[in-house]
SENU-332469 format. One record per residue (C-alpha): x negated, z negated, y; residue in three letters. Coordinates in Angstrom, 2 decimals. Example, Ala and Ser with C-alpha at 12.3 -4.5 7.8 and 13.67 -1.06 7.14 Angstrom:
2
<px -12.30 | pz -7.80 | py -4.50 | r ala>
<px -13.67 | pz -7.14 | py -1.06 | r ser>
END
This chain:
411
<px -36.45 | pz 12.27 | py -4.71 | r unk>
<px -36.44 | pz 13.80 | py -8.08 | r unk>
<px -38.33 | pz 17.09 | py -8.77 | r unk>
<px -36.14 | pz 19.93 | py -9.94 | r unk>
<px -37.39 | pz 22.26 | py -12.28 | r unk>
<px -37.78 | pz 25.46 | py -11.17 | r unk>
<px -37.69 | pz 28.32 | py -13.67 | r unk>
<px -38.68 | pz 31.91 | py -12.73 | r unk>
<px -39.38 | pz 35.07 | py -14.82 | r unk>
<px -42.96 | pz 35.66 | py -15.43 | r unk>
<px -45.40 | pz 38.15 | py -17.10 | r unk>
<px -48.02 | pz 36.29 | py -18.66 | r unk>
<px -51.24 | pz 36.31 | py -16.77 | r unk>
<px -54.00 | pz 35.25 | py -19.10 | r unk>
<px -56.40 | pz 37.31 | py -21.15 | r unk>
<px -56.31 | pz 37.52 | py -24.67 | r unk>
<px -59.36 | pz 37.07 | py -26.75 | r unk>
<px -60.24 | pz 39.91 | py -28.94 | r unk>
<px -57.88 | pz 40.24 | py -32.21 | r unk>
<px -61.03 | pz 39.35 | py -34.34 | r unk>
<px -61.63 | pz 36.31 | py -32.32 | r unk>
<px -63.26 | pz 32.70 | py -34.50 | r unk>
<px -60.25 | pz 30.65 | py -35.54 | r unk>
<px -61.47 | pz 26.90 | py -36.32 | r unk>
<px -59.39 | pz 24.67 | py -38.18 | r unk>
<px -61.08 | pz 21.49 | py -37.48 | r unk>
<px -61.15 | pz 18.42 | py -39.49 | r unk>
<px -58.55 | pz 15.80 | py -37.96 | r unk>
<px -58.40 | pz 17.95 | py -34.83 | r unk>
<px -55.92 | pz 19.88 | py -34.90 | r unk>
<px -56.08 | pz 24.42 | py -35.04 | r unk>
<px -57.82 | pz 26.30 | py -32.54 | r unk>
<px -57.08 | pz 30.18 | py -31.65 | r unk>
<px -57.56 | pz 31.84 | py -28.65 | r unk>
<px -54.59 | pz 33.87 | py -29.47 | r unk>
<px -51.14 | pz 33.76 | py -31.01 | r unk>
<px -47.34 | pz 33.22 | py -29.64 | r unk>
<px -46.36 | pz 31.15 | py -27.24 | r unk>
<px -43.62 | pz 28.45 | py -29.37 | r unk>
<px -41.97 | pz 25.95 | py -28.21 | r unk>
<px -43.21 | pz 22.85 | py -27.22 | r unk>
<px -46.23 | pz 24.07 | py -26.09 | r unk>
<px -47.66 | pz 22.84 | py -22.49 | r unk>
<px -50.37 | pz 24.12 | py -20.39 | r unk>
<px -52.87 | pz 21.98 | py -18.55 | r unk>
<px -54.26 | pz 23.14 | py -14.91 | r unk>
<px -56.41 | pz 21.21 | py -12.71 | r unk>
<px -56.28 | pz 20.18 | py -8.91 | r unk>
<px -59.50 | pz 18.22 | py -6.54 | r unk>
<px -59.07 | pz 15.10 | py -4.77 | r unk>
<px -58.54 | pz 15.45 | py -1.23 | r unk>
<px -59.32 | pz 12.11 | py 1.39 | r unk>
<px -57.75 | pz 14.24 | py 4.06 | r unk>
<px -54.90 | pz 15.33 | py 2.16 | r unk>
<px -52.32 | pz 13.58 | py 4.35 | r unk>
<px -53.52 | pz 15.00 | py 7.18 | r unk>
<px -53.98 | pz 19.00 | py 6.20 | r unk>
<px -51.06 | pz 18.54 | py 3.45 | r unk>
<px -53.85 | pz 21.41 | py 2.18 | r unk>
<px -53.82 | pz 21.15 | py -2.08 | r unk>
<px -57.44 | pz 23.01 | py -3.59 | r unk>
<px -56.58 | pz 23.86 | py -6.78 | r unk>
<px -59.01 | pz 25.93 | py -9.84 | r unk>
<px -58.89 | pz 29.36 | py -9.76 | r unk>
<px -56.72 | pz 29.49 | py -13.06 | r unk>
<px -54.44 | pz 27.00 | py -11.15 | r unk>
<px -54.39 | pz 28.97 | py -8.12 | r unk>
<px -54.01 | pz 32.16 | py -9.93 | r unk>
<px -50.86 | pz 30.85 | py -12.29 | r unk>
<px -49.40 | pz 29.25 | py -8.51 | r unk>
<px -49.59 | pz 33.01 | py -6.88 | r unk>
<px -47.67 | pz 34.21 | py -9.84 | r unk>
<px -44.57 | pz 31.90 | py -9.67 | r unk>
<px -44.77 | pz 32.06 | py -5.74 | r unk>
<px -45.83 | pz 29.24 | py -4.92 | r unk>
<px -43.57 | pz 26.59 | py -6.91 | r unk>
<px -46.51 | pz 25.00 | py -8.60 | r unk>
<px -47.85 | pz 23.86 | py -5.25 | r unk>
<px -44.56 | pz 23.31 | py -3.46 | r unk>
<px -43.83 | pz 20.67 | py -6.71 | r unk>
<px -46.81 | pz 18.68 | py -6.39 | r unk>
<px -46.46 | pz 18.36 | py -2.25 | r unk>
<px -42.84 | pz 17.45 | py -3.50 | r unk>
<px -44.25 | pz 14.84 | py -6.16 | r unk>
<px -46.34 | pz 12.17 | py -3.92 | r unk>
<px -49.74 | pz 12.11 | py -3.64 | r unk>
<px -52.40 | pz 14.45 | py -5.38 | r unk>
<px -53.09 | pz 12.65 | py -8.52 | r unk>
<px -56.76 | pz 11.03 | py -8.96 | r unk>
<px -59.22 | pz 11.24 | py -11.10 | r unk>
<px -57.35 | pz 10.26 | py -14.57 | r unk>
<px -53.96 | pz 10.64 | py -12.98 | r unk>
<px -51.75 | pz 14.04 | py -13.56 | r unk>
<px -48.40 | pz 15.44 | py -12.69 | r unk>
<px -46.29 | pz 16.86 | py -15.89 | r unk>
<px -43.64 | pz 19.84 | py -14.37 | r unk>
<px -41.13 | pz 20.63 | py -17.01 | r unk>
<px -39.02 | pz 24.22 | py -17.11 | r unk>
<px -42.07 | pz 25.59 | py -14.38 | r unk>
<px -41.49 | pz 29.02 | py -15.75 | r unk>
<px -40.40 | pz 30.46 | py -19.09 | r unk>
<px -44.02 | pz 30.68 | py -20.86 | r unk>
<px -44.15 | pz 26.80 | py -20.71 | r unk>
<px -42.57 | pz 23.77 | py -21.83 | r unk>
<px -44.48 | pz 21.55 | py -19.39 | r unk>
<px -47.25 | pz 21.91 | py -16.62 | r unk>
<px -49.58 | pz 19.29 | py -16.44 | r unk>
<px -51.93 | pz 19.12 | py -13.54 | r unk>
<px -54.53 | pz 16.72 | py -13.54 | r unk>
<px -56.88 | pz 15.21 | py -11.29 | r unk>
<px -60.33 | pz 16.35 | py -11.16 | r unk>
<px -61.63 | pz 13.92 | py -8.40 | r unk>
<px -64.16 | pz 14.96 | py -6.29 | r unk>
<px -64.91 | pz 19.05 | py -5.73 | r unk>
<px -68.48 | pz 17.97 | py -4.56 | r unk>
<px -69.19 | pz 15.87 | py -7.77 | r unk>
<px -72.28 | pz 16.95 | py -9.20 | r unk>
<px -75.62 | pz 15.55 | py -10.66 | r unk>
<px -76.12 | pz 11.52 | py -10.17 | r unk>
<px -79.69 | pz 10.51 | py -10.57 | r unk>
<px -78.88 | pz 7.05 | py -11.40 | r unk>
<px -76.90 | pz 7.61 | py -14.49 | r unk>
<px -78.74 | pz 10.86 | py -15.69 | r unk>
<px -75.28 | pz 13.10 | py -16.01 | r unk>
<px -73.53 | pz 15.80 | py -14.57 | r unk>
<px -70.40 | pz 14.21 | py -12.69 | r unk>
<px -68.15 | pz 17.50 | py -12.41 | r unk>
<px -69.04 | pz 18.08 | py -16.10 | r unk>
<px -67.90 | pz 14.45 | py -16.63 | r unk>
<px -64.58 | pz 14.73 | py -14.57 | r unk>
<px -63.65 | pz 17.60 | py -16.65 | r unk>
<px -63.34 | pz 16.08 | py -19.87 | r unk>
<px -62.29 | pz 12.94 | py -18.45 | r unk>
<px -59.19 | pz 14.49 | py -17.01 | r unk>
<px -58.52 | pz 17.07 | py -20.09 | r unk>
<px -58.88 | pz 14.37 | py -22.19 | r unk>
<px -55.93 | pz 12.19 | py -20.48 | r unk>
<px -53.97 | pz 15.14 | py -20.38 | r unk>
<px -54.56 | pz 16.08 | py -24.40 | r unk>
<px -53.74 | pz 12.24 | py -25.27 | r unk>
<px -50.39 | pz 12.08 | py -23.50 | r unk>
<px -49.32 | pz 14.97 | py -24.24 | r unk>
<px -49.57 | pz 14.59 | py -28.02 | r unk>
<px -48.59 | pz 11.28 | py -27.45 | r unk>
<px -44.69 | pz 12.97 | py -26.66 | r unk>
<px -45.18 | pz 15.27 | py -29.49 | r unk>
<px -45.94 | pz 18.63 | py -27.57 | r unk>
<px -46.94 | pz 21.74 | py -31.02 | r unk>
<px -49.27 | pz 23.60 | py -28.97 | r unk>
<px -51.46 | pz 22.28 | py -25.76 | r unk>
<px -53.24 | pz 25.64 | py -23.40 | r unk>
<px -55.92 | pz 24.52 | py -21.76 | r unk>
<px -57.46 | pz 26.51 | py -18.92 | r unk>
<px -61.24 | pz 26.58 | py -18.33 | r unk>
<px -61.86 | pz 24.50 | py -15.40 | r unk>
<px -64.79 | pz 26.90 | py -14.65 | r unk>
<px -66.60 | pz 24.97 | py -17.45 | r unk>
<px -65.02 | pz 25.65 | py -20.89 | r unk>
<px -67.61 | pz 23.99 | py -22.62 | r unk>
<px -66.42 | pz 20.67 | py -20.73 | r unk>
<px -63.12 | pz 21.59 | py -21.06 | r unk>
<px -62.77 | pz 21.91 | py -25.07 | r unk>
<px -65.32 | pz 18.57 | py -25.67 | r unk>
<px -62.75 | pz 16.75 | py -23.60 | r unk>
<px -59.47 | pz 18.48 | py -25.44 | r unk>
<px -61.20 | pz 17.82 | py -28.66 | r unk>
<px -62.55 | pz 14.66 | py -28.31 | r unk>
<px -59.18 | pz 12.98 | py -26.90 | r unk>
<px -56.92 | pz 14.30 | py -29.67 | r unk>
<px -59.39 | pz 12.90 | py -32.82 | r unk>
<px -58.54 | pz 9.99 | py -34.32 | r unk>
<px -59.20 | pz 8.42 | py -37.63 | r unk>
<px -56.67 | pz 8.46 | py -40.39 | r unk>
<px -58.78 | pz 9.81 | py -43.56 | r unk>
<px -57.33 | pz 7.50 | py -45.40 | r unk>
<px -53.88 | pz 7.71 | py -44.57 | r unk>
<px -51.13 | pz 9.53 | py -46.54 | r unk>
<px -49.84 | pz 12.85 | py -44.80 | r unk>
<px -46.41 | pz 11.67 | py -44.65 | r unk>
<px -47.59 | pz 8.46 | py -42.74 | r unk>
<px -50.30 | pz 9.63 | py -40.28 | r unk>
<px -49.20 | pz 8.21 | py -37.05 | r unk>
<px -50.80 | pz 10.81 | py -34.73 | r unk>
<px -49.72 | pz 14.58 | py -35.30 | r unk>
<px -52.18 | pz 16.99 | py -34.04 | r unk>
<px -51.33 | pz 19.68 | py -31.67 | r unk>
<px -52.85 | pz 22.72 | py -31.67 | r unk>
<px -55.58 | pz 23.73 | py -28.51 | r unk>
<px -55.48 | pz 27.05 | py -27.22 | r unk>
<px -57.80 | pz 28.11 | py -23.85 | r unk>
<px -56.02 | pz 29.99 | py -21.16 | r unk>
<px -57.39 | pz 32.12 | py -18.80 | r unk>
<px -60.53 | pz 33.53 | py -18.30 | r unk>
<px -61.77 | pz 33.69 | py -22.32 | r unk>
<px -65.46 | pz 32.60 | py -22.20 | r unk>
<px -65.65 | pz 31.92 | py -25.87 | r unk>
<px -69.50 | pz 31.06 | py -26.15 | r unk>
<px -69.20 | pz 28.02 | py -23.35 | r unk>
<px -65.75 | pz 27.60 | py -25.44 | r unk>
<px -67.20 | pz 27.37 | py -28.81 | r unk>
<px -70.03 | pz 25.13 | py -27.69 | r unk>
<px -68.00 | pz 22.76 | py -26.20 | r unk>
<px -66.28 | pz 22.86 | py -29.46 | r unk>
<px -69.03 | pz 22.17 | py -31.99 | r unk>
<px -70.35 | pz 19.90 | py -30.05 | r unk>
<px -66.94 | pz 17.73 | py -30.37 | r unk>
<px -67.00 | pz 18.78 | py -33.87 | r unk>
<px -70.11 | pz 16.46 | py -34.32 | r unk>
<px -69.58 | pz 13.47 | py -32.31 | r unk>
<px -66.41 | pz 13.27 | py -33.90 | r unk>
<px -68.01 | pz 13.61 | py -38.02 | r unk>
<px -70.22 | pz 10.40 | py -36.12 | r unk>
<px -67.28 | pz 8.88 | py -35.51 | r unk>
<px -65.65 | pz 9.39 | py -38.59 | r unk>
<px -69.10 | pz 7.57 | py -40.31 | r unk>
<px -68.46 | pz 4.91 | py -38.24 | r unk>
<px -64.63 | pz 3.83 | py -38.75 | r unk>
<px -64.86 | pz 4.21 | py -42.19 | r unk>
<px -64.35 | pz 0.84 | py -44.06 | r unk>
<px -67.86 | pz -0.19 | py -45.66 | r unk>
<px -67.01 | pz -0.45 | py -49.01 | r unk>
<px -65.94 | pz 3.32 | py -48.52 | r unk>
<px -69.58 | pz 3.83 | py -46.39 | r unk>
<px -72.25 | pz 2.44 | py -48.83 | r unk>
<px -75.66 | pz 3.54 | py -48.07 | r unk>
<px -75.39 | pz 5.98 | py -50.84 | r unk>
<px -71.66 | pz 7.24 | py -49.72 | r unk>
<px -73.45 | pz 8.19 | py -46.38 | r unk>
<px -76.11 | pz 9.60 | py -48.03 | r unk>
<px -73.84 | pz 11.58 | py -49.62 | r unk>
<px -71.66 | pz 12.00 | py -46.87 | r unk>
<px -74.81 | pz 13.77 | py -44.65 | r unk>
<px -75.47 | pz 15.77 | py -47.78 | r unk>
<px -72.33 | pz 17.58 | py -48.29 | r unk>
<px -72.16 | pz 17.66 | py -44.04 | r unk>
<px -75.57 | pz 19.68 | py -43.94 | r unk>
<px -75.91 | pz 21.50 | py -47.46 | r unk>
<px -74.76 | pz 24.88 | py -45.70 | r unk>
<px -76.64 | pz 24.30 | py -42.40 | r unk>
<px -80.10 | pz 25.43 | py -41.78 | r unk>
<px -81.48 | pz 21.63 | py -41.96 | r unk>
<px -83.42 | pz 20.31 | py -44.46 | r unk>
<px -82.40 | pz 17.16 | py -46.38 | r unk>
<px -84.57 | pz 14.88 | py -48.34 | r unk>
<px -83.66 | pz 11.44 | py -49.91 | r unk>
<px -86.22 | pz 8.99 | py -50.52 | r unk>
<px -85.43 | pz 6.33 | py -53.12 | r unk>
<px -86.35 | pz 2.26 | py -53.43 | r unk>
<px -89.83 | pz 3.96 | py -55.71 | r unk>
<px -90.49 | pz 6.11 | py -52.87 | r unk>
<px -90.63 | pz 3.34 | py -50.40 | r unk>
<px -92.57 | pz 0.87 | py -52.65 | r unk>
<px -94.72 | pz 3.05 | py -53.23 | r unk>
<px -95.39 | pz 3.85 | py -49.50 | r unk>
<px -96.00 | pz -0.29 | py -49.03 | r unk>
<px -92.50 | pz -0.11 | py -46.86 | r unk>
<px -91.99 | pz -3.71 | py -47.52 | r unk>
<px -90.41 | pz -4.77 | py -44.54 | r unk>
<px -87.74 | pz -2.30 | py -44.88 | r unk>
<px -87.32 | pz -3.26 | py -47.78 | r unk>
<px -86.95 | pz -6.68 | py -46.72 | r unk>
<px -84.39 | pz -5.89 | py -44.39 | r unk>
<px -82.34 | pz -5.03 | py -47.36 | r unk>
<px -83.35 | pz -6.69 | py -50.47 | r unk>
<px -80.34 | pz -9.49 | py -50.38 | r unk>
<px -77.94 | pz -6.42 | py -51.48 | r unk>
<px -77.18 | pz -5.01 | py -55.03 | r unk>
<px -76.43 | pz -1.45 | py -52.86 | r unk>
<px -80.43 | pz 0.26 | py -53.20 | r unk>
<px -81.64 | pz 1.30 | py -50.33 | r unk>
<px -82.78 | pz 4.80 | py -48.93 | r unk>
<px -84.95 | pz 6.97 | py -46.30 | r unk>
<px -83.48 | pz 9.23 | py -45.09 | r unk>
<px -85.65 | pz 12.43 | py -43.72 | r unk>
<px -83.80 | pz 15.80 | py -41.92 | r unk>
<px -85.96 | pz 18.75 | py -40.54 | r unk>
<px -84.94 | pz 21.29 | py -38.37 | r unk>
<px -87.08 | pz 24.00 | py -37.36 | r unk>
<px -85.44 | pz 26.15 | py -34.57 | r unk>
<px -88.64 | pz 27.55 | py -33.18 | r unk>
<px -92.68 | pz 27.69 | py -34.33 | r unk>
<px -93.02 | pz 25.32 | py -37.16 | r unk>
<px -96.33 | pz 24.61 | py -35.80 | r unk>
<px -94.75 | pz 23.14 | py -33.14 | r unk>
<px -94.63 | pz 19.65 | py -32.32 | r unk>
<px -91.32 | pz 18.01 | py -33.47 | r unk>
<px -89.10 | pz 15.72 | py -31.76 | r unk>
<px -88.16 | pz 12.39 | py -33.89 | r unk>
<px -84.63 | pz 11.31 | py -33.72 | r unk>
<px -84.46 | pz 7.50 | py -35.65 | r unk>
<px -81.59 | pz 5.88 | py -36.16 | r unk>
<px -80.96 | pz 2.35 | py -37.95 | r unk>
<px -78.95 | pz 3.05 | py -40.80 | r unk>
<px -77.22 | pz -0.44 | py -41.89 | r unk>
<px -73.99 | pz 0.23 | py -43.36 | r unk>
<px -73.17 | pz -3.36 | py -43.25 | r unk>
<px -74.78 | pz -6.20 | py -41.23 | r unk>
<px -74.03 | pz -9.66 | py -42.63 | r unk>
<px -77.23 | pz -11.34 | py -40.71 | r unk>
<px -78.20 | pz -11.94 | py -44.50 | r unk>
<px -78.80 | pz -15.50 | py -45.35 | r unk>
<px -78.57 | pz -15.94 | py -41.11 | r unk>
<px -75.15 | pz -15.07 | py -41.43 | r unk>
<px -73.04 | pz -13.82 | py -38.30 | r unk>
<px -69.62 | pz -15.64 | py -37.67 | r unk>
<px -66.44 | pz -14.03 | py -39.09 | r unk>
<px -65.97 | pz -12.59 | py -35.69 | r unk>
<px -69.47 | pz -11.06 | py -35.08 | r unk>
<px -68.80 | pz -9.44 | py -38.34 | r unk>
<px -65.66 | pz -7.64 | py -38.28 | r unk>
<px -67.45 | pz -4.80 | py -36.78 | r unk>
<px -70.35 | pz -4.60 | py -38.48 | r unk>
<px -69.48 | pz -1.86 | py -40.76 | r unk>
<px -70.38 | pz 0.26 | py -37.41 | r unk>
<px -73.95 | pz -1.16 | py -37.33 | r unk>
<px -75.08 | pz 2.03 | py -38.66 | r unk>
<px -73.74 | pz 4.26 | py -35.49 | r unk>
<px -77.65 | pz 4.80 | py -35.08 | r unk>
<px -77.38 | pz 6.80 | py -38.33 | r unk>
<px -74.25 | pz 8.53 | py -37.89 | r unk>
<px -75.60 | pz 9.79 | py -33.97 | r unk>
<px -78.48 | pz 11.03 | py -35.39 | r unk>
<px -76.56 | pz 13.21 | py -38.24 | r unk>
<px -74.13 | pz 14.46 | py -35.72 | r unk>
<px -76.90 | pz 15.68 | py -33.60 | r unk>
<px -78.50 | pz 17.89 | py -36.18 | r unk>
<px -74.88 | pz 19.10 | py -37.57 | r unk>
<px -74.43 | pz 20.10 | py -33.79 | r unk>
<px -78.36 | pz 21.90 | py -33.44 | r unk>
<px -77.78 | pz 23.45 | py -36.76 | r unk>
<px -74.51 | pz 25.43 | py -35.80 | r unk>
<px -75.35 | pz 25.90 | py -31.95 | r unk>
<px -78.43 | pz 27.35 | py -33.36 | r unk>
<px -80.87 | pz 25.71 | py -30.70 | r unk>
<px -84.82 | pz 26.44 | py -30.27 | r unk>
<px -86.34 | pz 23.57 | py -31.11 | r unk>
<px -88.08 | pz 21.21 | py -33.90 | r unk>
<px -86.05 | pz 18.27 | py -34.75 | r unk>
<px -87.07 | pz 15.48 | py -37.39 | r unk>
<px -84.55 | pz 13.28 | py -38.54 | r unk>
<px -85.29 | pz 9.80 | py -39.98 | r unk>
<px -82.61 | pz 7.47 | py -40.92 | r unk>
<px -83.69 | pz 3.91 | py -43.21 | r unk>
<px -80.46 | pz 3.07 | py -44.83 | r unk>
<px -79.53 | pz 0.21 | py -46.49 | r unk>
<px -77.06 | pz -3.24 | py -46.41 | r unk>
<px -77.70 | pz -6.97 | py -45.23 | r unk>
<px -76.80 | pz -9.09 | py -47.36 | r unk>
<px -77.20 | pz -12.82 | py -48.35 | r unk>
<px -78.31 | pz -13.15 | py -51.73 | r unk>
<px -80.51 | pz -15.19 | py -53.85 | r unk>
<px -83.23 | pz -12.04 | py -53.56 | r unk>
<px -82.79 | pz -11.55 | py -49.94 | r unk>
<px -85.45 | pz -12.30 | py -47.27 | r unk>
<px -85.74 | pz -16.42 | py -45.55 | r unk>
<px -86.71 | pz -16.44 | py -42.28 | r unk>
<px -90.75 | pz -17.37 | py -41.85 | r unk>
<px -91.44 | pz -15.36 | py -44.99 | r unk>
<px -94.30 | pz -12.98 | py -44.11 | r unk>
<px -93.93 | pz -9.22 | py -45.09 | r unk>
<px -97.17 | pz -6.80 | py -45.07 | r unk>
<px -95.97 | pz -3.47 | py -43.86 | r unk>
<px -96.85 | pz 0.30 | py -44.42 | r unk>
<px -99.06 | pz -0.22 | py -41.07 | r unk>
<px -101.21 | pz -2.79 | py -43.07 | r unk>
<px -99.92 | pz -5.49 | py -40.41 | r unk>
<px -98.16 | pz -8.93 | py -41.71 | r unk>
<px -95.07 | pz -9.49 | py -40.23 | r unk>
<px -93.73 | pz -13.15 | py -39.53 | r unk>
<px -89.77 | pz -12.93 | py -40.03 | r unk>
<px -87.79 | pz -14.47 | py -37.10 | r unk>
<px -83.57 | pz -14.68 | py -37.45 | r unk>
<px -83.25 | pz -11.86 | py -34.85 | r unk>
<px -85.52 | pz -9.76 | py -37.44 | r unk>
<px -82.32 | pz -9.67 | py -39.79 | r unk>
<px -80.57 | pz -7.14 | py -37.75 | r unk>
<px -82.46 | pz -4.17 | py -38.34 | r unk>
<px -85.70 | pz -4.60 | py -36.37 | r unk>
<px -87.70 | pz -4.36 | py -40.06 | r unk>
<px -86.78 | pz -1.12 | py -41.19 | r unk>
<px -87.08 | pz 0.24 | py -38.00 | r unk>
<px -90.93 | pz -1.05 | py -37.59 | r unk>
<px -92.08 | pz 0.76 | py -40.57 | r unk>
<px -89.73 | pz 4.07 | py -40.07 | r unk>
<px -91.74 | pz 4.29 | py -36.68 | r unk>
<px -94.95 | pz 4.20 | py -38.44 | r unk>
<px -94.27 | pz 6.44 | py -40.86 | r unk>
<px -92.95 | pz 8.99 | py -38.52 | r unk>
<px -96.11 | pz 9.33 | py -36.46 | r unk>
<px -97.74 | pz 11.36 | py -39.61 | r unk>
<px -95.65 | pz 14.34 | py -38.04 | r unk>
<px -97.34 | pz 14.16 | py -34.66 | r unk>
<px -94.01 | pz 14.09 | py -33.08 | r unk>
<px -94.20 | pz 15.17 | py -29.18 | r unk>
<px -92.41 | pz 12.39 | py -28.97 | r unk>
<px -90.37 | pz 9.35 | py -30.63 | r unk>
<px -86.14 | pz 8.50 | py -30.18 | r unk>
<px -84.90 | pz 5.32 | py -31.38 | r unk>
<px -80.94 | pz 5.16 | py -32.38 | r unk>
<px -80.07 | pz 1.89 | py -33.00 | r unk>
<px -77.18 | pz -1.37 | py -32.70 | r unk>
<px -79.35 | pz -4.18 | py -32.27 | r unk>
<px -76.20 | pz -6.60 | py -31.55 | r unk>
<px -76.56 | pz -9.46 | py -29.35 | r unk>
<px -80.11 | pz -8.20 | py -27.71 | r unk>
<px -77.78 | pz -5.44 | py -26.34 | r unk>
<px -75.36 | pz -7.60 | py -24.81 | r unk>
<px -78.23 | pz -9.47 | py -23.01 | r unk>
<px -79.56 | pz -5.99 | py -22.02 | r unk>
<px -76.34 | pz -5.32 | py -20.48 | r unk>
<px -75.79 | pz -8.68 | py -19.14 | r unk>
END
């Protein structure tokens, strides 16, 4: 039986933010507001739980913004989805059209369990997880039929809710015209309860795994180590962080030579790349974020097949998680000392580049035999490490794509 849409005067029930609320226009994702009109073709996005016993107690547990918006309309919102089948899953959602006046469409997604929380095993929070999982679904289908505006309620956790928005509706066409960009981008707005701090959060922190991804899709003639030098530069400059470039001298000069090695086979000069951010007592111990910076991975004169390589313009995701991490502590303002250090550089064959069983000395003073596996990144990273323990870091984080030894990791 088909669903017939219901539609029903109603006052609008949300809060406004103040009038001097942030507006962000984000790069590639679309406007934010917390206010403005309602136009059309705009949708809002509410949330209902998983129920085992549903088909038992016919009983629907909705969020409180879903609950709220079904009091207001009397009911229809849960008489529809009793009407539509069975609660949607985790992932799954029901799309209402004509629900009442304010809206387009209602789309309720699944949220899965209501008892979701912390799991040990895989060090996250599940109901933080389910959130953006489900908003995320929601945000991609909805652009996908071309809806302006998308109102997305808070799920009790609008920082979850606006990474998942956020995160779903990016996708990369920089180098697209304007005219031909396949994917328009609607506009997010948060209904609801307006916690704009958890909001805003939420937000940046989408803000800066998406600039990550950006690094990453772009084409590596586009992405040369200096281009993401350059790139990091321009992303920081107005930040509170700290950028310094080292130069090919520099790392001579600091007996780096099996960095260097690691890159040598390239015309493109290679770079270290050194962020500090001090949120708290400089005295304080840092943390040490590395991440392997190779903005192209050819396996040098052990070259990769054509089909290992068509990806290897990402081999520097290392890098580009590593940036997005301070462009995220920088503008969230957190209290804590962060050192960055990112070796950057290309593999490439070449009549200068490293053989395998050449021995390199490196800044430890140790000789290192080179083995083929050594080509993808291992060398710069073994003398980045020893240079950063001159800060007396509390402790050490490696970033880094080290190919086919992750795929036997992960089996």
């Amino acid at each position: 039986n088909s669903v017939k849409s219901v539609s029903i005067n109603l006052i609008r029930n949300y809060n406004e933010c103040p009038v001097n609320s942030w507006n962000a226009d984000i790069e590639a994702a679309g406007g934010f507001s917390c206010t403005g009109s309602v136009n059309d073709g705009s949708a809002l996005i509410l949330g209902a739980f998983t129920d085992d016993n549903y088909a038992l107690t016919q009983t629907i547990c909705l969020t409180k913004a879903a609950a709220l918006f079904n009091h207001n309309i009397h009911g229809k919102l849960v008489e529809m989805l009793k009407a539509s089948g069975p609660l949607p899953n985790l992932g799954e959602m029901r799309i209402f059209p004509k629900l009442e006046p304010t809206f387009s469409l209602v789309a309720v997604v699944g949220l899965g369990d209501n008892n979701a929380g912390y799991e040990k095993r895989e060090q996250r929070d599940e109901s933080k997880e389910n959130i953006r999982k489900a908003v995320g679904v929601a945000c991609r289908y909805l652009q996908g039929i071309e809806v302006n505006k998308i109102f997305v309620e808070g799920f009790e956790d609008p920082e979850s809710a606006a990474e998942g928005a956020f995160l779903a509706l990016w996708e990369y066409q920089s180098l697209r015209s304007p005219d031909r960009r396949n994917v328009k981008i609607p506009d997010v707005v948060m209904y609801g309860d307006c916690d704009w701090k958890k909001w805003r959060i939420g937000l940046e922190k989408a803000e800066a795994q998406n600039f990550a991804r950006k690094l990453m899709e772009t084409p590596a003639n586009l992405m040369t180590p200096r281009e993401f030098a350059q790139s990091v530069v321009q992303a920081l400059c107005k930040t509170s962080v700290n950028v310094t470039l080292r130069g090919e001298t520099w790392l001579k000069e600091h007996n780096m030579n099996a960095f260097l090695a690691n890159t040598k086979g390239s015309p493109q000069p290679p770079f270290l790349l050194e962020m500090t951010y001090n949120g708290c007592d400089p005295a304080i111990p840092p943390i040490i974020l590395i991440g392997k910076g190779l903005t192209f991975n050819s396996g040098g004169l052990c070259l990769k097949t054509c089909e290992e390589m068509k990806n290897m313009r990402g081999d520097m995701q290392g890098a580009a998680v590593v940036v997005a991490t301070f462009k995220a502590l920088a503008n969230l303002g957190l209290p804590i000392n962060v050192r960055g250090l990112i070796p950057l550089g290309e593999n490439m064959p070449g009549g200068t580049a490293a053989r395998p069983r050449d021995i390199v000395k490196s800044t430890s003073g140790k000789s290192i035999l080179i083995s083929p596996r050594d080509f993808n990144g291992n060398l710069m990273l073994a003398d980045t490490l020893c240079y950063a323990q001159q800060f007396k870091p509390k402790y050490v984080v490696t970033l880094a794509s080290l190919s086919k030894e992750v795929k036997t990791g992960f089996n």
